[in-house]
C-alpha positions in Angstrom: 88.0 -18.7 80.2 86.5 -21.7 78.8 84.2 -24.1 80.6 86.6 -26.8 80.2 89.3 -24.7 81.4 87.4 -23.8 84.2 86.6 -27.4 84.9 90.5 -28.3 84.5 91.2 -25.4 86.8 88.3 -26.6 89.8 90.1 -30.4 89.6 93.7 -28.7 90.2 92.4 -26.5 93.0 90.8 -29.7 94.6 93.8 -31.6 94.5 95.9 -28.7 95.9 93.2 -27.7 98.3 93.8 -31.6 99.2 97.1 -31.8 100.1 96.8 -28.3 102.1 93.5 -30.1 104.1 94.9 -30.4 107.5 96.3 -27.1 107.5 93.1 -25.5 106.0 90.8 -26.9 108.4 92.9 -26.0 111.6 91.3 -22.3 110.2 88.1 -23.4 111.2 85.7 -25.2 113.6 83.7 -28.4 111.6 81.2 -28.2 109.1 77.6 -26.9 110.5 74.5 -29.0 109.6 73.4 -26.5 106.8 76.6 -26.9 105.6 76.3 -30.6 105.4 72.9 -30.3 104.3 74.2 -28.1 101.5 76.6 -30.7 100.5 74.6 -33.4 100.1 71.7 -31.9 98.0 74.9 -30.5 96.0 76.4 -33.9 95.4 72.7 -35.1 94.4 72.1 -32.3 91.9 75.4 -32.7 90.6 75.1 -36.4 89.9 71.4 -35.7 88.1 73.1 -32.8 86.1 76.7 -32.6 85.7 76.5 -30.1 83.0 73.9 -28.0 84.3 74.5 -23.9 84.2 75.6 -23.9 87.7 77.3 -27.0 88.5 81.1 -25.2 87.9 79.8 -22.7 90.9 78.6 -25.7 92.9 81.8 -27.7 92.2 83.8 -25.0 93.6 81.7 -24.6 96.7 81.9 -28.2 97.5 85.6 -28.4 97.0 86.0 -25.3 99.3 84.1 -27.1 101.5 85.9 -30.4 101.2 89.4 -28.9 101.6 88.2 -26.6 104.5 86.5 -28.3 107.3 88.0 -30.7 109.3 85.1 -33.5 110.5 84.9 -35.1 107.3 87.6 -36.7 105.5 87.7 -37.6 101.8 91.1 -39.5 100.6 91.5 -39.8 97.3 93.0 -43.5 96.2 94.4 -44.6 93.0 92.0 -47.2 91.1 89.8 -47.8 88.9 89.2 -43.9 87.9 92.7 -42.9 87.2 91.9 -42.9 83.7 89.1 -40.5 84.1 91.9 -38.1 86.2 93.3 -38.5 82.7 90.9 -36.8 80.5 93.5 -33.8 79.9 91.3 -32.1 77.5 88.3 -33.1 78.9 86.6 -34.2 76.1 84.7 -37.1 77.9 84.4 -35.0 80.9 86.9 -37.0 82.7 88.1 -34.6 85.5 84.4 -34.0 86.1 83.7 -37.7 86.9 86.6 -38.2 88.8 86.6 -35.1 91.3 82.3 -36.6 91.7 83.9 -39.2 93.4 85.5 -36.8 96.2 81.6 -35.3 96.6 79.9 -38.6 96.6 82.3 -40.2 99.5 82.0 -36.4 101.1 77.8 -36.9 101.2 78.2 -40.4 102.1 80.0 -39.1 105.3 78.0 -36.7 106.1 75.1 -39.3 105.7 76.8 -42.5 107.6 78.8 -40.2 110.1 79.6 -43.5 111.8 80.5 -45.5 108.9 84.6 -45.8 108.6 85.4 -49.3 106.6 87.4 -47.0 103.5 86.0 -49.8 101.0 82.7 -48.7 101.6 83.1 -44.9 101.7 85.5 -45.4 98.3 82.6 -47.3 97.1 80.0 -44.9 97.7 82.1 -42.3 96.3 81.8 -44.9 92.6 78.3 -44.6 93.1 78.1 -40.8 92.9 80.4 -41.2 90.0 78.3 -43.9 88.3 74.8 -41.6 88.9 76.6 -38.6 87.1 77.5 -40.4 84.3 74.5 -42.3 83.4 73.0 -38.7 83.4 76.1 -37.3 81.4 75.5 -40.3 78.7 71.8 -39.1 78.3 72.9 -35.8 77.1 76.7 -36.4 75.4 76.6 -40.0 74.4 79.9 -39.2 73.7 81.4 -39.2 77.0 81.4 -43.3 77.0 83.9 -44.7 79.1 84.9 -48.5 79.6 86.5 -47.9 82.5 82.8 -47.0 83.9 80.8 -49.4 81.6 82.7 -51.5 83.4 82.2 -50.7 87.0 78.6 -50.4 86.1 78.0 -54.6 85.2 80.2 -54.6 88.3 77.7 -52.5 90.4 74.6 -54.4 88.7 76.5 -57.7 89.6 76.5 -56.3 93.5 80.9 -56.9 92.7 81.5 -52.9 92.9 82.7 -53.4 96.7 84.7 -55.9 95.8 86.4 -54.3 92.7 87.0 -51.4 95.1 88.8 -53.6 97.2 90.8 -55.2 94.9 91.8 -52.3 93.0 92.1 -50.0 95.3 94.3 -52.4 97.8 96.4 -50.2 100.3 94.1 -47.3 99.9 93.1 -47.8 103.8 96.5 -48.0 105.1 98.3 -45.0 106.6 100.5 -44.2 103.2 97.9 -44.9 100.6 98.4 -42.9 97.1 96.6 -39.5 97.1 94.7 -38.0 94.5 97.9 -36.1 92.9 99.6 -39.4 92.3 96.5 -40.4 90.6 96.4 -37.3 87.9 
């Protein structure tokens, strides 16, 4: 199987693993502190290199992880990565990006277990996105996206909360759009 096959496969599985969440983590008792210690150096490593040998393997644990415990709670959002969801052939590493986003609001959880304003856990999840592909652009230039070049003069502006907000208005309420609606 190719690797961007494999990466198109480890997006669908997190989006299905998504929807089957609550039932999933009924299985199982909450995350343990190596767990969440796991996740976050995970998420770190995985923003620094994206393309590194192992990163496939440590997408798939995290998205295991995600889908299976039931203490932390990532909800995808339509917004201002839908076009990364996009990427079908995964030429820019799209689906990469976007499914960093899932990680990087999973660490920021498991960080600011207290913390429960969406904007700023949507946000945080950006910021994971916006680590990985600074480091993705250092080693495939290629991979430019304006969507992101955008949301980075947003970020150096200190705006990225508020573009969250705007574009990703309803995202907090009970019925917000899920990450399949967003692919």
């Amino acid at each position: 199987m190719s690797r961007l096959s494999r990466r198109s496969l480890a997006v669908a599985a997190l989006v299905a693993g998504l929807a089957l969440a609550p039932a999933l983590a009924a299985a199982r008792g909450p995350s343990t502190p190596a767990e969440r210690r796991r996740a976050v150096e995970t998420t770190r490593r995985l923003e620094q290199q994206p393309l590194a040998k192992e990163a496939n393997a440590a997408r798939r644990w995290l998205i295991q992880w995600i889908v299976e415990i039931p203490d932390i709670n990532v909800q995808g959002c339509s917004g201002p990565l839908d076009a990364l969801a996009q990427d079908a052939e995964g030429e820019r590493h799209g689906r990469l990006l976007w499914v960093q986003s899932m990680f990087g609001m999973a660490a920021y959880q498991v960080e600011h277990p207290r913390e429960k304003d969406w904007v700023v856990i949507q946000t945080a999840g950006i910021e994971s996105v916006l680590r990985t592909y600074r480091a993705l652009l250092r080693v495939d230039p290629s991979a430019r996206w304006e969507e992101l070049d955008l949301l980075l003069q947003a970020a150096r502006a200190g705006k990225l909360e508020q573009v969250v907000e705007q574009t990703m208005e309803g995202c907090g309420e009970e019925h917000a759009p899920g990450p399949g609606e967003a692919i």
